[in-house]
N, C-alpha and C positions, 0 to 999 in steps of 0.2 A: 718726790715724784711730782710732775707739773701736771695740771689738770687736764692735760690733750693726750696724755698718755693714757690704751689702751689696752689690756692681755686679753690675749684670747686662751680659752679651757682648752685644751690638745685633748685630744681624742681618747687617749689613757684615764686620765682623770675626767672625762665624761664617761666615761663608762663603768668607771667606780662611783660617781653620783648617780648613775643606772640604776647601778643594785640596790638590794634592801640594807644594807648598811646605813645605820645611824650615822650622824652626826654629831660629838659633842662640841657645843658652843659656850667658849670663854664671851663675859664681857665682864665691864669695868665697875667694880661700886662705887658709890660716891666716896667712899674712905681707901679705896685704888686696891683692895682686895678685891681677888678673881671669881668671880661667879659662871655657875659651870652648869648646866643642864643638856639635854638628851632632844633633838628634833627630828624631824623627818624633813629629808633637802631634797631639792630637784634640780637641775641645770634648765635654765632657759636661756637662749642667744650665752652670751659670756658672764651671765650672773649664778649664781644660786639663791636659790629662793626658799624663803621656810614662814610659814605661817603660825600665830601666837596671840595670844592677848596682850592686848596694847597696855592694861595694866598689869603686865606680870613682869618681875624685878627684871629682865632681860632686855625687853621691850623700854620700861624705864631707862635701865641703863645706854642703853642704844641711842636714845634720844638726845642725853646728855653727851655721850660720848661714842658716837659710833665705830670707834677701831673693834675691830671684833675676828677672832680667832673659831674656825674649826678642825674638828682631826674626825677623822674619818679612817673605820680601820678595815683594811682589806681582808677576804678569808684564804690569801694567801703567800705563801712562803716565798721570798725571796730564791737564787739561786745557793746563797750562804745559810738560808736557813732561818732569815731573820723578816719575820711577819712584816707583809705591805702596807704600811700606811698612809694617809696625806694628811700635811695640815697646809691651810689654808689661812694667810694674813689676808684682811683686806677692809673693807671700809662698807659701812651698813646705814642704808636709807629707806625707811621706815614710809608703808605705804598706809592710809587707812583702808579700812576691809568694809566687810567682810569679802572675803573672793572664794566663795563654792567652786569653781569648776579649778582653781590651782587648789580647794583642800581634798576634792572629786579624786584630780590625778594622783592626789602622796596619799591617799586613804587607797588607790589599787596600787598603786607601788608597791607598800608595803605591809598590806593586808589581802588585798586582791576580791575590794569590794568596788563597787562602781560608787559606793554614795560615804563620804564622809562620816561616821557613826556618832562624834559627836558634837554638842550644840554651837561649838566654834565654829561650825563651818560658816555657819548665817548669823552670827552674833556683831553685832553693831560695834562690841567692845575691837572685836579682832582684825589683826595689822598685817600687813604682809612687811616681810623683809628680805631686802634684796641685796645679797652681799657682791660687792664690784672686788673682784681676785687684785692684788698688788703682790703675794710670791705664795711659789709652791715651797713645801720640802716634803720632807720626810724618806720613806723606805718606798721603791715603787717603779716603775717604767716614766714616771713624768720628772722623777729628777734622773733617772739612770741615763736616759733619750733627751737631756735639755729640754723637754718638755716643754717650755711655758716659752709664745711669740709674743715678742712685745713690739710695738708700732708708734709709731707717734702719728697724731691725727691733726 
């Protein structure tokens, strides 16, 4: 992919980053085993965004090697029967933090508190990560509809 190249999130798959639906996120170890944990993602403009500690193995990992992989799974059924999901290829740059009002909105996302509950939200260690989309797949309306516009800029 050359660096002028753009995707934008189609409207399907922003509104599966809508909902309370987790996020699980692959990244890479230093020894190339997958390291896997649970966030909480929001769409902003054509990214996803997920907040973390900047020393937690994810964050590491990222910094070394930002390819980075989510699935996210929908609560529902296909026409065959077979559960929605997306996963998400793309590429992750690491912001330093703290950012309260982007951990404000995924603390009412997916609790439906106005205030962040825990000390991350304002913590000096904590990073923002912004994941830029390079391909959809999965089960879903974004690959059923060709979903994903690509542009060169």
């Amino acid at each position: 992919m050359e660096e002028t190249d753009l995707y934008t999130i189609p409207a399907p798959v922003q509104a599966l980053l809508g909902s309370d639906a987790v996020a699980h996120v692959w990244t890479n170890n230093p020894d190339g085993s997958p390291q896997v944990s649970v966030v909480w993602v929001i769409a902003q403009d054509d990214e996803i965004l997920f907040g973390t500690d900047g020393g937690s193995v994810k964050a590491r990992n990222l910094a070394r090697d930002p390819r980075v992989i989510l699935s996210i799974e929908d609560n529902e059924r296909n026409d065959r029967g077979f559960q929605r999901h997306l996963i998400v290829r793309g590429r992750a740059a690491i912001e330093p933090g703290p950012d309260p009002a982007l951990m404000d909105r995924l603390a009412h996302k997916y609790l439906g508190l106005g205030r962040h509950p825990l000390a991350l939200r304002d913590a000096v260690s904590s990073v923002v990560v912004r994941v830029s989309v390079e391909r959809l797949s999965g089960v879903g309306p974004w690959i059923e509809e060709r979903a994903v516009t690509h542009t060169a800029g």
